[in-house]
C-alpha positions, 0 to 999 in steps of 0.5 A: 228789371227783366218781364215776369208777367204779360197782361193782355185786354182782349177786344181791340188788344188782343185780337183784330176786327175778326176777333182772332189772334194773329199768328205771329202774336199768338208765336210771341205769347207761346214763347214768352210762356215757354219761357216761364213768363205768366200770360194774364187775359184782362178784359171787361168779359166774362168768364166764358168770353175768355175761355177760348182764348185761354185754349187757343193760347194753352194758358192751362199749361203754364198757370196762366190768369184770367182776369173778368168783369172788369177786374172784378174776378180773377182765376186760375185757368189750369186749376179753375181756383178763383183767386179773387172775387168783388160782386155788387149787392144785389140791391146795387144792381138792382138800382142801376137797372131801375136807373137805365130805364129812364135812357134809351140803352140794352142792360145786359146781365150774365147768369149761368149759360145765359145772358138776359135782356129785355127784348132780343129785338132792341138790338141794334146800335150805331158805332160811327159809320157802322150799324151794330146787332150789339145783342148777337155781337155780344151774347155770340163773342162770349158764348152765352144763350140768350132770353129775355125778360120784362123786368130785369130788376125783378129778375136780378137777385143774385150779386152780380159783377157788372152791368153791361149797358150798349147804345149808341156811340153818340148817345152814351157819349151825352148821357153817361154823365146822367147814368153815373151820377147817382152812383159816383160816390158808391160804384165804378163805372166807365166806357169799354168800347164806344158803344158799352158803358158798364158798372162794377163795385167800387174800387174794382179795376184791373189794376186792383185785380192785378195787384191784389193776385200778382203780390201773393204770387210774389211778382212785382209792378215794375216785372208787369208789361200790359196792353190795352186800347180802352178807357177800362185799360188805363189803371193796369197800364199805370200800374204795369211797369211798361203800359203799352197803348195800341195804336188803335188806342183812345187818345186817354189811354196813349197819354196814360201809356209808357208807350204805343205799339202797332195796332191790334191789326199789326201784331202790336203785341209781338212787335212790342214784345220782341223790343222788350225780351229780346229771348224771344227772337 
């Protein structure tokens, strides 16, 4: 069955280290869009995260999708439609804020042009070898201002459709069992980079969120090739009909994946896409 759709994370996927696109994978994905091929940004960002991607691909032109938060949101890029929408109560969020506090992690929340923390100092965390200003890192990478305040369960009384926790690698890797645990049966939750461990409504994945838009628009599973690198890739790359793993790629995700490409710093894209649709060369 020929490729219909390309669904792409974004961070480690899409772009390098430098958080680009390289040229000869941003060649690839015009193309394939030329070619009446759907382009879906899939990524744990928000809305505003994905915005220039979306304009340095022309996304707008050809009705590309964005799926947010995890797979919580979807819309439209040409037409700003949402299409699809999960939040967390407000009392949810709020029980996963008074949670965090008894770990040593920076909750971080988006609303409107700004994302709230409690203190923009708290900022720096480690990513193996490498110290990290996760605060900048994050509030930069997703075109967001930044405030702080005291109390960030007080303060969150909207539904919201993450949470995004950062700490240190190490740290979340011999905690997160703790902060899950009270909302196992009743919340997602899961690692999208080493240093960030967030939660979603339950059920909320990108492979729902695909699934859930993709039926309308009459596309299929088995027409889907999807990229990713992270543990949150994993149910979108056994839900596409080609799974591709980068090479940067966590061990979990590469046994999960149909397939591995090049890297996100060797047009693993491009390389795969130019195998899969040879129309494109």
């Amino acid at each position: 069955m020929s490729i219909r759709v390309i669904a792409l994370d974004i961070d480690g996927t899409l772009t390098n280290k430098k958080k680009e696109i390289t040229p000869r994978t941003k060649e690839a994905l015009k193309k394939a869009q030329e070619m009446g091929i759907r382009l879906i940004l899939a990524s744990g960002r928000p809305d505003k995260g994905l915005i220039q991607y979306v304009e340095e691909l022309e996304m707008d032109k050809y009705h590309g999708l964005c799926v947010s938060y995890n797979g919580s949101r979807v819309f439209d890029c040409q037409t700003g439609e949402v299409l699809f929408n999960e939040t967390m109560t407000v009392e949810e969020g709020r029980a996963v804020l008074e949670h965090m506090k008894k770990f040593n992690v920076r909750p971080m929340l988006y609303k409107g042009d700004y994302m709230y923390v409690n203190d923009v100092y708290d900022c720096m965390v480690t990513d193996g070898d490498e110290s990290l200003n996760i605060i900048k890192y994050e509030s930069r990478n997703c075109n967001y201002k930044l405030c702080e305040m005291d109390d960030l369960v007080e303060f969150a009384d909207w539904p919201m459709n993450k949470i995004l926790t950062a700490g240190d690698d190490v740290y979340l890797q011999a905690h997160f069992e703790e902060m899950r645990e009270p909302f196992k049966d009743t919340l997602n939750s899961m690692f999208t980079a080493p240093f960030y461990y967030e939660f979603t409504r339950k059920g909320i994945d990108k492979a729902k969120a695909l699934d859930t838009v993709l039926t309308d628009l009459g596309y299929k599973s088995e027409e889907l090739i999807a990229f990713g690198d992270s543990q949150n890739d994993k149910s979108m790359i056994q839900y596409a009909g080609i799974g591709v793993a980068m090479e940067n790629a966590t061990d979990e995700l590469k046994n999960a994946a149909d397939e591995i490409t090049l890297s996100n710093e060797q047009d693993g894209i491009a390389e795969a896409l130019y195998r899969h649709i040879p129309d494109l060369n």
